[in-house]
Backbone as CSV, one residue per row, in Angstrom:
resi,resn,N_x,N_y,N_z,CA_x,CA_y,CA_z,C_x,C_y,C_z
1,UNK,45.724,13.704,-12.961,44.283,13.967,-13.048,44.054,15.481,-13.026
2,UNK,43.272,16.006,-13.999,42.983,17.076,-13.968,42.322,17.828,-12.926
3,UNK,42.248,18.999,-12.321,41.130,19.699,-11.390,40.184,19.469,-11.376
4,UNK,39.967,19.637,-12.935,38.064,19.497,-13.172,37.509,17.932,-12.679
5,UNK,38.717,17.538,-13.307,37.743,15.922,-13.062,37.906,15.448,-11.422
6,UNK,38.729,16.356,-10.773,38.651,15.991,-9.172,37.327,16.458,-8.695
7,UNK,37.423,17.921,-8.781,36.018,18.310,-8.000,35.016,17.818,-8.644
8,UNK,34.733,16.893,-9.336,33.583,16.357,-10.923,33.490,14.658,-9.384
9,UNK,34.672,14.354,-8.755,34.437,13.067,-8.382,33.913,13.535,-6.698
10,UNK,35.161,15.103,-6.299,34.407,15.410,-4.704,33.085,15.819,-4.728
11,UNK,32.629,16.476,-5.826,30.897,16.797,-5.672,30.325,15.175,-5.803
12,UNK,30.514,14.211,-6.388,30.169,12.950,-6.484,29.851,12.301,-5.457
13,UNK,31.123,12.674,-4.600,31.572,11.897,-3.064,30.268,12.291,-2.144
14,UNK,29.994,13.792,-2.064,29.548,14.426,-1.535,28.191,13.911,-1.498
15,UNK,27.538,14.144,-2.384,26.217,13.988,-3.162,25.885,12.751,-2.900
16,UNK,26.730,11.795,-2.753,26.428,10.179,-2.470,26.684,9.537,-1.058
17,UNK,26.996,11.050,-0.182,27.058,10.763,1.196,25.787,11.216,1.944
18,UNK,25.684,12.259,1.110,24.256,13.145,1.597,22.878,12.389,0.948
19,UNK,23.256,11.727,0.213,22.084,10.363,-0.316,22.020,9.327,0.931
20,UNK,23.420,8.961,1.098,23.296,8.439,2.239,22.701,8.025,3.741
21,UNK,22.989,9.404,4.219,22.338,9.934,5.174,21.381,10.135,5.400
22,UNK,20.531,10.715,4.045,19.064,10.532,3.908,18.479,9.413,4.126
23,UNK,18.822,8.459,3.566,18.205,6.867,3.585,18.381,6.648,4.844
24,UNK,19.275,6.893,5.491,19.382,6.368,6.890,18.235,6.666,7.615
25,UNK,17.949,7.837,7.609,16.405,8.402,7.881,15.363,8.032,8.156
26,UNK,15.329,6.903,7.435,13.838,5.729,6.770,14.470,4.467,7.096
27,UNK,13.356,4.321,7.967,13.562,2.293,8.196,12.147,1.921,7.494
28,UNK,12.181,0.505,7.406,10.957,0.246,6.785,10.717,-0.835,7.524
29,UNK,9.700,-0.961,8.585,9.689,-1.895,9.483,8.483,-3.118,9.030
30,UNK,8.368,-4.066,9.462,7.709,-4.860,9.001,6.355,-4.778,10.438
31,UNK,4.963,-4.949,10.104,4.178,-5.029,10.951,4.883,-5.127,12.365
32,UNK,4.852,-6.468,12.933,5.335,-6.616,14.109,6.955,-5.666,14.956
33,UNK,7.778,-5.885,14.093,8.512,-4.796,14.459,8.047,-2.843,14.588
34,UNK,7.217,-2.756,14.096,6.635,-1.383,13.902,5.901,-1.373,15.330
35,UNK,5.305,-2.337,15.691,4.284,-2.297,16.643,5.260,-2.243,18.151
36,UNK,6.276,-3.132,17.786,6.805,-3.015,19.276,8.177,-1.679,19.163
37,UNK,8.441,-1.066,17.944,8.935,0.156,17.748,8.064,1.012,18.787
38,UNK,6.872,0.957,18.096,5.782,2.402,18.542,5.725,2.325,20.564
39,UNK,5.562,0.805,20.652,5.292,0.709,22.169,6.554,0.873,23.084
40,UNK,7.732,0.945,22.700,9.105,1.236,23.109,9.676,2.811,22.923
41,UNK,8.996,3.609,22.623,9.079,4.815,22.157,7.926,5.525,22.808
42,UNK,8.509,6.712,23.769,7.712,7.545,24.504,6.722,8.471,23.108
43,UNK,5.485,8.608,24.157,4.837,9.499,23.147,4.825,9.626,21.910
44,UNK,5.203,8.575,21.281,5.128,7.786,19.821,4.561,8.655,18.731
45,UNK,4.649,9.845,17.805,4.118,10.332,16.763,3.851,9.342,15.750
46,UNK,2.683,9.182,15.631,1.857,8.207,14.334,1.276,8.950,13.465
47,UNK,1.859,9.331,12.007,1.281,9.324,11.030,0.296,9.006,10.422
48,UNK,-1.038,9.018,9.994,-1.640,8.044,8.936,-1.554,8.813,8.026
49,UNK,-1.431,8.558,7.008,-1.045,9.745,5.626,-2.078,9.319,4.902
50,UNK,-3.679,8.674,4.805,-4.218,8.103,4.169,-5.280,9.012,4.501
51,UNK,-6.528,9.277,3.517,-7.268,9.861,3.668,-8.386,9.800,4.623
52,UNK,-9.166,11.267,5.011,-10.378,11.026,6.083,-11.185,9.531,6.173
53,UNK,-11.916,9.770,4.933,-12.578,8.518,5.135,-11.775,7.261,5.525
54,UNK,-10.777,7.187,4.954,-10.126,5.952,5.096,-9.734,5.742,6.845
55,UNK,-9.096,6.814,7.450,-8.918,6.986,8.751,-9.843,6.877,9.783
56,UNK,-11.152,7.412,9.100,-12.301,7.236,10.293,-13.036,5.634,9.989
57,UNK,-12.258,4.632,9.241,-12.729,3.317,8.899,-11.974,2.358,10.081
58,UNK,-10.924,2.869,10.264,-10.227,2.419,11.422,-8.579,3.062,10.824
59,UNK,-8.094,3.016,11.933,-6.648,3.158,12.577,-5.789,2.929,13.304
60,UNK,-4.461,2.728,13.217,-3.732,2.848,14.559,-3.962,3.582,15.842
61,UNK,-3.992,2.767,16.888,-3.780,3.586,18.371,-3.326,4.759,18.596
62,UNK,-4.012,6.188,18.446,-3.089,7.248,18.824,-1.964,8.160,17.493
63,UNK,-2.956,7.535,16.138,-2.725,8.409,15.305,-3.577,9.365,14.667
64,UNK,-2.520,10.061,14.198,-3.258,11.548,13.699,-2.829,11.383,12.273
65,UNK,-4.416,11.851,11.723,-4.386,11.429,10.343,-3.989,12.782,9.604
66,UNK,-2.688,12.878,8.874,-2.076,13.791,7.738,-2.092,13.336,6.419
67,UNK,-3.375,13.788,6.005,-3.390,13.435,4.303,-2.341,13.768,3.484
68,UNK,-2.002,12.671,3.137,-0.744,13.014,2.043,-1.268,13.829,0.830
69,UNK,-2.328,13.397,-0.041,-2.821,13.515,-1.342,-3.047,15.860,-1.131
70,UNK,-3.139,15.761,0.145,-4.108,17.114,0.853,-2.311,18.110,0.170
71,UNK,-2.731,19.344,-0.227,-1.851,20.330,-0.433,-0.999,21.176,0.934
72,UNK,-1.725,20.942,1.649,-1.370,21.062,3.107,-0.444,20.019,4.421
73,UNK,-0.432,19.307,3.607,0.401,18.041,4.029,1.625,19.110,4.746
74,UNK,2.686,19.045,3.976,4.075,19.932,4.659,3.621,20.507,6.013
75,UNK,2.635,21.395,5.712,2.578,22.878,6.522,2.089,21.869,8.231
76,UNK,0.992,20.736,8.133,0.525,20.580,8.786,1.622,19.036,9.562
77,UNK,2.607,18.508,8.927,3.776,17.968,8.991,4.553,18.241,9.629
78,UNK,4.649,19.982,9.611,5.880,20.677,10.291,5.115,20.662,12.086
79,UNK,4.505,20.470,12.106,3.762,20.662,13.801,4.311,19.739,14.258
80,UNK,4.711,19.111,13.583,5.236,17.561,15.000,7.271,17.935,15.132
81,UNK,7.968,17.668,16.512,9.259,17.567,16.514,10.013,16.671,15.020
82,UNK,10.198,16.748,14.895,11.463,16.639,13.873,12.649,15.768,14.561
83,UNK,13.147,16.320,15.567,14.038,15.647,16.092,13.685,14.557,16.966
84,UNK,12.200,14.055,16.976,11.791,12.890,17.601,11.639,11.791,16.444
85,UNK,11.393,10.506,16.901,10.963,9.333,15.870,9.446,10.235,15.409
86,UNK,9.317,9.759,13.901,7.738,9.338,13.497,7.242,8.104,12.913
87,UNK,6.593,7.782,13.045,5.939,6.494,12.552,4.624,7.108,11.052
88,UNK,4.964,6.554,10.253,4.082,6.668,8.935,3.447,5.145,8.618
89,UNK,2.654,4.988,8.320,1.767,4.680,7.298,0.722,4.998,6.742
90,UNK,-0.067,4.178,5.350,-0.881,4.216,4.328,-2.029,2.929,4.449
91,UNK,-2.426,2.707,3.383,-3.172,1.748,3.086,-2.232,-0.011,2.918
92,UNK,-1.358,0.554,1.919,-0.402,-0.382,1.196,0.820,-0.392,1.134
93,UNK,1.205,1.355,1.760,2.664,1.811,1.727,3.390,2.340,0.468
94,UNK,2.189,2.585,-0.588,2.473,3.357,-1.717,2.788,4.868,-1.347
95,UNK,1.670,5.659,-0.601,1.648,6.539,-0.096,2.568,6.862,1.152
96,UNK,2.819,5.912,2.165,3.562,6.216,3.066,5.024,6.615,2.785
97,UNK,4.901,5.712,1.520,6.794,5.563,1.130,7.155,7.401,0.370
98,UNK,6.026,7.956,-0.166,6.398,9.326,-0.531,5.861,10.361,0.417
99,UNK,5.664,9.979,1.337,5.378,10.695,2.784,6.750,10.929,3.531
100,UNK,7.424,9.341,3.758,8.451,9.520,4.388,9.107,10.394,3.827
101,UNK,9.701,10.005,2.702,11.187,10.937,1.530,10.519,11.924,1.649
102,UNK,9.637,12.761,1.806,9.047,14.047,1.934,9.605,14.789,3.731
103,UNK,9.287,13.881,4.471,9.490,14.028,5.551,11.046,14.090,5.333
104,UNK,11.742,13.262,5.283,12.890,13.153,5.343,13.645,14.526,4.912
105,UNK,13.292,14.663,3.404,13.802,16.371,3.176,13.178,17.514,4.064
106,UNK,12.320,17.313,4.419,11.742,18.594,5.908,12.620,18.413,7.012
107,UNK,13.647,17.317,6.996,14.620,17.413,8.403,14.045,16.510,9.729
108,UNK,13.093,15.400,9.117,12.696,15.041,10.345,13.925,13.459,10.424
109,UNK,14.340,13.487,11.489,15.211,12.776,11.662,15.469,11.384,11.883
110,UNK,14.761,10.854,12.373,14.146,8.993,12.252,12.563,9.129,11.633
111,UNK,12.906,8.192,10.975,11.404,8.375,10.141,11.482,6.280,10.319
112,UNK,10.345,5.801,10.845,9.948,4.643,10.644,8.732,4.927,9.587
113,UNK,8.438,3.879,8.770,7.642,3.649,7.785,7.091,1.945,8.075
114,UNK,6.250,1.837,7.759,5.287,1.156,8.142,5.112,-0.086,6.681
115,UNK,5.712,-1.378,6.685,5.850,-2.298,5.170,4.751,-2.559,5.280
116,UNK,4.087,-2.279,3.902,2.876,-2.972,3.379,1.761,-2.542,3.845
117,UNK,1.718,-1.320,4.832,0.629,-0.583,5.139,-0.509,-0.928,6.469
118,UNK,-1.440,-0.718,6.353,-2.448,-1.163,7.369,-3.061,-2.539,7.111
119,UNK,-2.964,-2.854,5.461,-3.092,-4.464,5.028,-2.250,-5.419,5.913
120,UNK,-0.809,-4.949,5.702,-0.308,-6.386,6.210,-0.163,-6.159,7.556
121,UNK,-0.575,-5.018,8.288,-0.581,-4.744,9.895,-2.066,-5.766,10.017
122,UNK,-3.036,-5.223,9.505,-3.889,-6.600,10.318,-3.843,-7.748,9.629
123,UNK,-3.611,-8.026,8.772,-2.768,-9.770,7.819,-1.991,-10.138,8.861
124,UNK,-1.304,-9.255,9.804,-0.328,-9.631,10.446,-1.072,-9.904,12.454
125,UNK,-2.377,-9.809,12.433,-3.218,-10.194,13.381,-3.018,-8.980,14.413
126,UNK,-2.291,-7.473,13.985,-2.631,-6.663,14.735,-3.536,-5.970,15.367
127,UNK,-4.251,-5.882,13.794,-5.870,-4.597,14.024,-6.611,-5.446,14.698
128,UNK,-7.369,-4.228,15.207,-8.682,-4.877,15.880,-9.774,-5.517,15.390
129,UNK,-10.002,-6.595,15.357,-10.889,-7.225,14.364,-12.342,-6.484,14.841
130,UNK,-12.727,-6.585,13.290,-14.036,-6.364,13.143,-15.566,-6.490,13.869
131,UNK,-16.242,-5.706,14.137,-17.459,-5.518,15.067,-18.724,-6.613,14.390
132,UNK,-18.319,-6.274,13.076,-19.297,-6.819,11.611,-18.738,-6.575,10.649
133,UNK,-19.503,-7.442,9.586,-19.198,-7.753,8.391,-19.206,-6.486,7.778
134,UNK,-17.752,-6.066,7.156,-18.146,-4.792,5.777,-18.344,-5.565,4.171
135,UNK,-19.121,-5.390,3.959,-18.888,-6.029,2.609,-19.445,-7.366,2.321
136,UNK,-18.952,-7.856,1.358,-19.785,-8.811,0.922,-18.788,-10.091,2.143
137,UNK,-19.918,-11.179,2.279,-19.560,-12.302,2.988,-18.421,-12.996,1.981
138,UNK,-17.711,-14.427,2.277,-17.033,-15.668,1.673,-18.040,-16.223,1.071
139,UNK,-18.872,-16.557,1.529,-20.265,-17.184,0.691,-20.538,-16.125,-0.582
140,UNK,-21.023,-14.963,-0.079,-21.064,-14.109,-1.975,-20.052,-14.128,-2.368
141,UNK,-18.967,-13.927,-2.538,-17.618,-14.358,-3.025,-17.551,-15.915,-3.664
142,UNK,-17.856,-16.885,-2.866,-17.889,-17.841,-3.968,-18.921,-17.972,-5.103
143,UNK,-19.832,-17.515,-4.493,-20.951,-17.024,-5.614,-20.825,-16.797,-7.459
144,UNK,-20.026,-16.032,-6.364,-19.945,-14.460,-7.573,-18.782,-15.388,-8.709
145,UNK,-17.696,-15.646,-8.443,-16.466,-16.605,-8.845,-17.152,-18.162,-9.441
146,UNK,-18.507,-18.118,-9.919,-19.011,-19.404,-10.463,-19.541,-19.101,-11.473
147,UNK,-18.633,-19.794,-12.707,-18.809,-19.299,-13.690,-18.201,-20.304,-14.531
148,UNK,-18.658,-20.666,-15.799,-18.051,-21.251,-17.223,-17.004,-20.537,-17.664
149,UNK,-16.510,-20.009,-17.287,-15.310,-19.255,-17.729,-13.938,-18.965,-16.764
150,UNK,-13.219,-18.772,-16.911,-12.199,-18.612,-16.252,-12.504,-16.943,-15.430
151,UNK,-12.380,-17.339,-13.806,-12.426,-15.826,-13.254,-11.375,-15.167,-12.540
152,UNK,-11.084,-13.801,-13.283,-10.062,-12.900,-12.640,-11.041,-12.068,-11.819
153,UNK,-10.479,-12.039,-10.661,-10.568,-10.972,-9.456,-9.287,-9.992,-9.243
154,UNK,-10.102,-9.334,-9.340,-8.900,-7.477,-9.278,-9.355,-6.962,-7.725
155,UNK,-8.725,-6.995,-6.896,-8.540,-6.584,-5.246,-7.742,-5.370,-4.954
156,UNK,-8.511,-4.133,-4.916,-8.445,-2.492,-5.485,-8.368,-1.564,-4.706
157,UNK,-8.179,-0.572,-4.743,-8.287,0.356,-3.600,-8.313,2.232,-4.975
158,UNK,-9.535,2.483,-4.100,-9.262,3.848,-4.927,-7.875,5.007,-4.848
159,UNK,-7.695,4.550,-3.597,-6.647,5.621,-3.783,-4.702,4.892,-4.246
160,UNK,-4.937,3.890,-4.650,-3.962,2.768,-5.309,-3.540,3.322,-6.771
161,UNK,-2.550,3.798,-6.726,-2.187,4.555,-8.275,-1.929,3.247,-9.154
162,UNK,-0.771,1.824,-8.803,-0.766,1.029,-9.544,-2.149,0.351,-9.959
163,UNK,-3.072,0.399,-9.365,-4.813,0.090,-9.071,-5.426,1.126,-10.542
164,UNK,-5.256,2.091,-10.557,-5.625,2.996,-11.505,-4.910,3.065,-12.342
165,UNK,-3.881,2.205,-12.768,-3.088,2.299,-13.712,-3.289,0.523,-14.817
166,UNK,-3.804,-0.039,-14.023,-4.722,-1.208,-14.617,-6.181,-1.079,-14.669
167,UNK,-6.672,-0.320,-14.184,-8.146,-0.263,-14.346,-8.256,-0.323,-16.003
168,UNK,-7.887,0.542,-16.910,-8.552,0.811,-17.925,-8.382,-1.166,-18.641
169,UNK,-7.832,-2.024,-18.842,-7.200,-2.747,-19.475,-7.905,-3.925,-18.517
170,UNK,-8.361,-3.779,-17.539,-9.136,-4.872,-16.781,-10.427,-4.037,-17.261
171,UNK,-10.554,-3.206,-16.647,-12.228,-3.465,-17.647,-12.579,-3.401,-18.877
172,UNK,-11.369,-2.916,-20.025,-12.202,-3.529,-21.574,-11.253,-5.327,-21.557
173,UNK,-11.170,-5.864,-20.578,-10.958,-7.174,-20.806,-12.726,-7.866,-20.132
174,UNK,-12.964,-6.983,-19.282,-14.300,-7.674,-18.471,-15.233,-7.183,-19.294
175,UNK,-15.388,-6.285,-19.896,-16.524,-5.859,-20.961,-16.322,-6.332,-22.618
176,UNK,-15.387,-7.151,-22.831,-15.289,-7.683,-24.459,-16.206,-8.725,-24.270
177,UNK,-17.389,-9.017,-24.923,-17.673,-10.294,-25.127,-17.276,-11.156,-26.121
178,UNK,-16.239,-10.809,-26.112,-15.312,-12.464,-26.570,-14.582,-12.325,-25.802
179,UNK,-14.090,-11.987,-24.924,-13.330,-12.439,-23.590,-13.707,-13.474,-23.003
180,UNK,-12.588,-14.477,-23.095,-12.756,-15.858,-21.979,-13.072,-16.106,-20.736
181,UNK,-12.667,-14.573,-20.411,-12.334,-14.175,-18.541,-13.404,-13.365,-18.186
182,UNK,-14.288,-13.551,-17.155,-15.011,-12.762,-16.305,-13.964,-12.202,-15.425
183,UNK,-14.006,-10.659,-15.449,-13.001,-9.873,-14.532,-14.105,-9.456,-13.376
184,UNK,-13.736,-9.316,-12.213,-14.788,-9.193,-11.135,-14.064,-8.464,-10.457
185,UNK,-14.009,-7.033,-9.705,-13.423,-5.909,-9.224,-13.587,-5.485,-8.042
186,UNK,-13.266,-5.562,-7.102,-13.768,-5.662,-5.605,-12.836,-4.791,-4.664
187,UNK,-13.602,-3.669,-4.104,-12.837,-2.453,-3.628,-12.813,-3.188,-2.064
188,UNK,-11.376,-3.066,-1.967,-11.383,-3.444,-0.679,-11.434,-2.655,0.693
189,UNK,-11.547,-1.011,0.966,-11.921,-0.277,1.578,-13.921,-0.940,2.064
190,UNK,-14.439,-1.491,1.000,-15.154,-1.085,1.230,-16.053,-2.974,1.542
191,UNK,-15.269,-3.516,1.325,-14.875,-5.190,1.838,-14.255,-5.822,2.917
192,UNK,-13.729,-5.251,3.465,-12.838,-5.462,4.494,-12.620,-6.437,5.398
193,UNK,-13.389,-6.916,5.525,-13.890,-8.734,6.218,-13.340,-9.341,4.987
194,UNK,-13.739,-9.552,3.878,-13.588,-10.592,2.736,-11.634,-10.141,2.326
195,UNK,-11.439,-8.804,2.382,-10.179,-8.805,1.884,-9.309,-9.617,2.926
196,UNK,-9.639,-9.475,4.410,-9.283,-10.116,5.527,-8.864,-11.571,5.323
197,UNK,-10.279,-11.927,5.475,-10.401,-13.499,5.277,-9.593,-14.023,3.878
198,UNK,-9.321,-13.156,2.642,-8.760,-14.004,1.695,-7.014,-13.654,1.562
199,UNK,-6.941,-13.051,2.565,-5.339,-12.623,3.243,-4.454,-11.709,1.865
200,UNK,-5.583,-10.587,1.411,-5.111,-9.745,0.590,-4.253,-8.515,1.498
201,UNK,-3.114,-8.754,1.536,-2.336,-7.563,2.248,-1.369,-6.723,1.052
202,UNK,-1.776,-6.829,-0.134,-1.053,-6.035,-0.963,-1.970,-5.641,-1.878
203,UNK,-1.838,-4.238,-2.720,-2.635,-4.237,-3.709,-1.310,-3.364,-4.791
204,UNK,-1.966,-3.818,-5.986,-3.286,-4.316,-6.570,-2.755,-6.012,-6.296
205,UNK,-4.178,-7.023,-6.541,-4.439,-8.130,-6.129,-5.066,-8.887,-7.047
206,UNK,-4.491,-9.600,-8.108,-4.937,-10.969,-8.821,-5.372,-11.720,-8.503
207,UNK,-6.228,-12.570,-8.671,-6.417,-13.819,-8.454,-7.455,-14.683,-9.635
208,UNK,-6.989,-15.577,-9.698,-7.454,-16.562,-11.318,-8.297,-17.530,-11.193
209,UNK,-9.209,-17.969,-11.439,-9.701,-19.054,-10.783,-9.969,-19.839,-12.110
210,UNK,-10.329,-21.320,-12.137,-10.734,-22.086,-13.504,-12.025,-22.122,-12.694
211,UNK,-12.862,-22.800,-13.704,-14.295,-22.753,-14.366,-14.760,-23.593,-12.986
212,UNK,-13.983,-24.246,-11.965,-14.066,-25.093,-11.210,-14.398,-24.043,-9.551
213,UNK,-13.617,-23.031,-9.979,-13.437,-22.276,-8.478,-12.152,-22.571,-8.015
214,UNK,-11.724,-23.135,-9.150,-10.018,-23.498,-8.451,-8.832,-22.313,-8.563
215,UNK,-8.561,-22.062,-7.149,-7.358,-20.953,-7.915,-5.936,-21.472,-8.532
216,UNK,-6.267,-20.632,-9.636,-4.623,-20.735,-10.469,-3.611,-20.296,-9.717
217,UNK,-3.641,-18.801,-9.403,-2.635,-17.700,-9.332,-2.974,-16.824,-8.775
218,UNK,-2.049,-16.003,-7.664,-2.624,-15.289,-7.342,-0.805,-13.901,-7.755
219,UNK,-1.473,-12.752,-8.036,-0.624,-11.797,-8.517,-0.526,-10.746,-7.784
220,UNK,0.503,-10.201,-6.690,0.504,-8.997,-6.436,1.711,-7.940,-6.834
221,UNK,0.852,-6.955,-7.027,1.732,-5.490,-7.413,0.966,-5.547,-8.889
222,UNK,1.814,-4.332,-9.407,1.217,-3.718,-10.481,2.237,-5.067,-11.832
223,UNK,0.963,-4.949,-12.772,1.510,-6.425,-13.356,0.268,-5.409,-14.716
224,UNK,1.731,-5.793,-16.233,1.244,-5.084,-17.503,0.140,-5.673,-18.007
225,UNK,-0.812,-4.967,-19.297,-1.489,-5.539,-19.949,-1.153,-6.966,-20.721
226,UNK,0.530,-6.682,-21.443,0.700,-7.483,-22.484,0.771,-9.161,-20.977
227,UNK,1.683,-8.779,-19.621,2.259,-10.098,-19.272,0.595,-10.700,-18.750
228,UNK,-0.241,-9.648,-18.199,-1.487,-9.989,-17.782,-1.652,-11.269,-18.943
229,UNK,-2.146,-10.975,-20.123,-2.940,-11.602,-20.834,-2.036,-13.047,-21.150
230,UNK,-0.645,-12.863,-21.157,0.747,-14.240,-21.385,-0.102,-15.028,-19.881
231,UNK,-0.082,-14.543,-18.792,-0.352,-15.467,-17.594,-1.585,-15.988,-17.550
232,UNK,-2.749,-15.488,-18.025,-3.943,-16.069,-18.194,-4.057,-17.008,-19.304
233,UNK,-3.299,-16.873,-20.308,-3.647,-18.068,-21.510,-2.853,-19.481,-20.698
């Protein structure tokens, strides 16, 4: 074997150990394990990487909200130990998940991450339930879903990149009138009882109903124009 092609396999070795190590970095805990992580862990650093508004809507116990989206993120990142655990989450864990790997290259050394976000933390009967209704009731919801036509519900979040990456293609499907499908779009920041009650802990969020109110299907994650329209016929 030639030289070249040795050090071509030890930089390889290398590079795929130090990948390694990184990942080790990041756990990805599921609700309930996260919760009894945080309570087993002195002085617990909690992340929310999700924006103001979103943070002052509710939060975890004893977190401090670091906007990810914010240009200042790093600078204001570096204030916490490094060599202690942190705990991250988001909305959905879109955001948390490029929070952590961010963190992770800044040297912070256990990084817990938070699966599926603050959705499936109260899906998962953590959060503190609600004072009152945000949003529309179950009753306007069935309402709204009564129709001669077949109804898609899109379950959204503004700051949801796969969410904004179907918007355009759900609404010239809800605005064609020759479209079969009433598309009906429902921000769930701003719903939060109804996303509750219909146990939406992921976004983006499908759901199909026939002419009856019956659900077909329900779809989560980011899902194309072309397979969208194959699953509805």
């Amino acid at each position: 074997m030639k030289i070249s092609q040795i050090l071509v396999l030890i930089t390889a070795f290398i590079v795929a150990s130090c990948n390694g190590q990184a990942d080790k970095k990041i756990e990805v805990l599921a609700p309930k394990a996260f919760s009894e992580k945080i309570h087993t862990t002195a002085n617990a650093q909690i992340l929310d990487v999700r924006t103001p508004e979103e943070f002052s809507g509710e939060h975890l116990e004893n977190a401090i909200n670091v906007d990810w989206k914010q240009s200042d993120f790093e600078t204001k990142a570096a204030e916490y130990d490094k060599s202690k655990p942190v705990f991250v989450y988001c909305l959905s864990g879109g955001r948390s998940k490029k929070a952590s790997e961010k963190l992770s290259e800044m040297g912070f050394t256990t990084i817990y991450e938070l699966e599926g976000g603050i959705m499936k933390w109260n899906s998962a009967g953590l959060g503190k339930p609600l004072d009152k209704v945000v949003g529309m009731t179950k009753a306007d919801y069935l309402k709204m879903i009564t129709s001669d036509k077949k109804v898609l519900v899109d379950f959204y979040a503004e700051w949801c990149g796969p969410c904004k990456k179907m918007e355009p293609y759900l609404t010239k499907m809800g605005t064609d009138p020759a479209s079969e499908v009433l598309v009906i779009r429902i921000d769930v920041d701003k719903n939060k009882t109804l996303a509750t009650e219909m146990k939406i802990d992921q976004l983006p969020a499908l759901i199909l109903y026939n002419n009856k109110k019956e659900e077909q299907w329900r779809n989560f994650g980011y899902i194309s124009e072309q397979d969208l329209v194959k699953k509805i016929q």
